[in-house]
C-alpha positions in Angstrom: -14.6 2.1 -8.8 -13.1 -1.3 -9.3 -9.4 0.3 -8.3 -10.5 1.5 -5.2 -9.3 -0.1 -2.1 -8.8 -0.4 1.9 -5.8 1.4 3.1 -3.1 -0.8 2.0 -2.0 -3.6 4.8 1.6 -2.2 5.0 0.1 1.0 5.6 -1.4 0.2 8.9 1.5 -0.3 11.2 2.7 3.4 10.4 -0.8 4.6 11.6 -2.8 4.6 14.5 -5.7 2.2 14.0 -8.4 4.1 16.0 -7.9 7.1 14.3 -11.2 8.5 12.5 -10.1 9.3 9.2 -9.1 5.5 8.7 -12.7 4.9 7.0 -13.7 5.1 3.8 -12.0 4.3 0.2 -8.3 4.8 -0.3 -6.3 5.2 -3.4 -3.1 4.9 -4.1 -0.9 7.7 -6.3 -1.7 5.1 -9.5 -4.9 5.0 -8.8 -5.7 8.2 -8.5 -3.2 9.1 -11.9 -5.8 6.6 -13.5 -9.1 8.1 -12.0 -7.7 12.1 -13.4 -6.6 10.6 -16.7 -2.4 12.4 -15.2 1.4 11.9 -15.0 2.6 11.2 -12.1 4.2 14.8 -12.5 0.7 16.3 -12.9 -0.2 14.6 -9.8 2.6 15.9 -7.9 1.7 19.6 -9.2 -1.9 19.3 -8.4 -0.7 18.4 -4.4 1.7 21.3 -4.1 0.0 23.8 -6.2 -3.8 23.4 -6.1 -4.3 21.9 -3.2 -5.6 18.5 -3.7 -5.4 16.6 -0.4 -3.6 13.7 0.5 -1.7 12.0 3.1 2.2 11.2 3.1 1.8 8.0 5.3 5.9 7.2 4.5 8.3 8.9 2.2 7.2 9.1 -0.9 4.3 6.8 -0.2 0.9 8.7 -0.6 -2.9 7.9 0.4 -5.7 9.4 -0.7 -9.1 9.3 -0.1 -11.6 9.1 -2.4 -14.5 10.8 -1.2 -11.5 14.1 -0.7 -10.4 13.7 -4.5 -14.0 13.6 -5.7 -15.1 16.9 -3.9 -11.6 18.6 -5.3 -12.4 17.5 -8.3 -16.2 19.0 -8.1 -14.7 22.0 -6.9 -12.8 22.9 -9.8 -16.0 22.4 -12.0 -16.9 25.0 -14.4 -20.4 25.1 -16.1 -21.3 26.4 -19.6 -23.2 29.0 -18.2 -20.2 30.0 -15.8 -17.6 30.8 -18.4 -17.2 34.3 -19.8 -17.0 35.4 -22.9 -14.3 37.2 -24.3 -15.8 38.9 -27.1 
């Protein structure tokens, strides 16, 4: 993913830089509105609602890590075979 980026320089003052979850791919909120094809509205429903995972780093400043969106996103999957019928 060609958006995908380090956590963000101004980030790393407000966060210990030992700390373990620091690696990997972060996002930003536009970046993950992009990769779900969402408002930022939706986005904000999908945190408070369903659960998706991210990290408030300031206020209103949210990280998110890739790997974390991908697996909600497989999660919520749904087969063909899966689905009911409601005949």
């Amino acid at each position: 993913m060609n958006k995908a980026k380090q956590l963000p320089k101004r980030c790393l003052k407000l966060i210990h830089l030992n700390h373990p979850n620091l690696s990997g791919t972060w996002l930003d909120t536009g970046d993950v509105m992009r990769l779900l094809h969402c408002s930022e509205r939706t986005l904000q429903t999908l945190r408070k609602k369903a659960g998706l995972p991210y990290y408030e780093v300031h206020q209103r400043l949210y990280l998110y890590k890739l790997e974390e969106i991908q697996a909600f996103v497989e999660q919520r999957k749904h087969k063909a075979n899966e689905r009911t019928s409601h005949d």
